[in-house]
ROGUTOR-159785 format. One line per 2 residues: number of its first residue (from 1); their letters; for each residue z, y, x of C-alpha. Coordinates in nm, 2 decimals. Example, Ala and Ser with C-alpha at 12.3 -4.5 7.8 and 13.67 -1.06 7.14 Angstrom:
<recs>
1> as> 0.78:-0.45:1.23  0.71:-0.11:1.37
</recs>
This chain:
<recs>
1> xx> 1.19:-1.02:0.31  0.95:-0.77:0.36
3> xx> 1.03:-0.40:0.49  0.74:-0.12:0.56
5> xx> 0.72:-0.06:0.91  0.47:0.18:0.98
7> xx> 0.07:0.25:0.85  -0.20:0.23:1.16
9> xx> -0.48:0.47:1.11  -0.79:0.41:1.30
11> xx> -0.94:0.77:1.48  -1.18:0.79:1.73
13> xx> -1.01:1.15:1.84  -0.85:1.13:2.15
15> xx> -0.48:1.24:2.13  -0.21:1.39:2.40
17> xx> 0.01:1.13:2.39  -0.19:0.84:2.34
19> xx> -0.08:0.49:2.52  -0.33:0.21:2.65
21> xx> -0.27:-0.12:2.57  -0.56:-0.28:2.77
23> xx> -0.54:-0.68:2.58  -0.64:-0.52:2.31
25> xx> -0.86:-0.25:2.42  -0.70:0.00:2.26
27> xx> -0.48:0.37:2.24  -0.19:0.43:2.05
29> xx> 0.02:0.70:1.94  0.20:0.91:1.67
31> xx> 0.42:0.67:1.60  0.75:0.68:1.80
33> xx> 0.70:1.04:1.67  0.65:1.03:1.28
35> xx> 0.92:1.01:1.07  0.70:0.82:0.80
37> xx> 0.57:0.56:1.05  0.21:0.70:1.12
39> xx> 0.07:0.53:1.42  -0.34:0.66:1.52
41> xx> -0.52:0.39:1.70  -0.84:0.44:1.88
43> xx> -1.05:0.17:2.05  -1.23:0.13:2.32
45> xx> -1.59:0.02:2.31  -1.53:-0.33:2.44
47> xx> -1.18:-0.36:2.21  -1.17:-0.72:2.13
49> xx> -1.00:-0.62:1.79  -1.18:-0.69:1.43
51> xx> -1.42:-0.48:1.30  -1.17:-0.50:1.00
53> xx> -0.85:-0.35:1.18  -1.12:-0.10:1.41
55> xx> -1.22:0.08:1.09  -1.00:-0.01:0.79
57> xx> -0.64:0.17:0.78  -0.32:-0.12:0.78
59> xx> -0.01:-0.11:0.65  0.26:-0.33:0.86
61> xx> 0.56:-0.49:0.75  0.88:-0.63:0.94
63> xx> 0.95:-0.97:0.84  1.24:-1.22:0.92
65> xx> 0.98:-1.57:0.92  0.65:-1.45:1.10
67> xx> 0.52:-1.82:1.04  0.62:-1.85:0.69
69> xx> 0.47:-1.52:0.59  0.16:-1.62:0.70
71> xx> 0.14:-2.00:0.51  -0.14:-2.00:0.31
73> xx> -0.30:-1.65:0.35  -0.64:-1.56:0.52
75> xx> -0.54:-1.53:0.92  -0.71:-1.23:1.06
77> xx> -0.48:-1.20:1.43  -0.30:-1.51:1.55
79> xx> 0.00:-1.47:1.63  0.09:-1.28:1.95
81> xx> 0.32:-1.05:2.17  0.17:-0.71:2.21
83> xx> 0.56:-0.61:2.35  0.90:-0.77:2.44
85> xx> 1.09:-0.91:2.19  0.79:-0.87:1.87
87> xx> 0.57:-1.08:1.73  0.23:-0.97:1.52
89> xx> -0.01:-1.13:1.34  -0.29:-0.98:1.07
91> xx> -0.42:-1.10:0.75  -0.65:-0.98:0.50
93> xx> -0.51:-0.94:0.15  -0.77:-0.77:-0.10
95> xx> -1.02:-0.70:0.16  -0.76:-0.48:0.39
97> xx> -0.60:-0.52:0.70  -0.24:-0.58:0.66
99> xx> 0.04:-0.64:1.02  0.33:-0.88:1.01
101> xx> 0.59:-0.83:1.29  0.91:-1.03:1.35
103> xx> 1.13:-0.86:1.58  1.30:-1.07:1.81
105> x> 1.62:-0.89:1.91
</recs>
């Protein structure tokens, strides 16, 4: 099962209460804020990241079977652990970016 867990919106305005995450090369923030899930992402120059999720808005989804969501769809992340206990991974579906995570509680 699928459930919306938040949109990421690319910006390259830096914001207050932005946080780091330096294996991806990239700021975060809004989110732990917004009722409606809105996280702003800006990356640095030397962000590993695809141009893809860089410059194309995703929607991201909670799902119980990380691995099973992603059978047979165009990989765009692998699979990894940005945080304890969660699990990401991006695919492409109609030419946009779209995040899996499987919370692991």
């Amino acid at each position: 099962m699928r459930r919306f867990h938040h949109i990421g919106i690319p910006t390259q305005t830096p914001r207050e209460d932005e946080e780091y995450l330096e294996a991806y090369g990239m700021y975060v923030s809004g989110y732990e804020q917004s009722e409606y899930g809105v996280e702003w992402m800006r990356f640095a120059p030397d962000s590993p990241l695809p141009e893809l999720v860089k410059t194309v808005p995703h929607v991201a989804f909670e799902v119980d079977d990380l691995e099973a969501e992603l059978a047979g769809k165009e990989v765009l992340i692998e699979p990894n652990s940005p945080s304890d206990g969660v699990m990401v991974a991006f695919i492409v579906e109609n030419g946009a970016p779209i995040e899996l995570l499987q919370l692991r509680i």
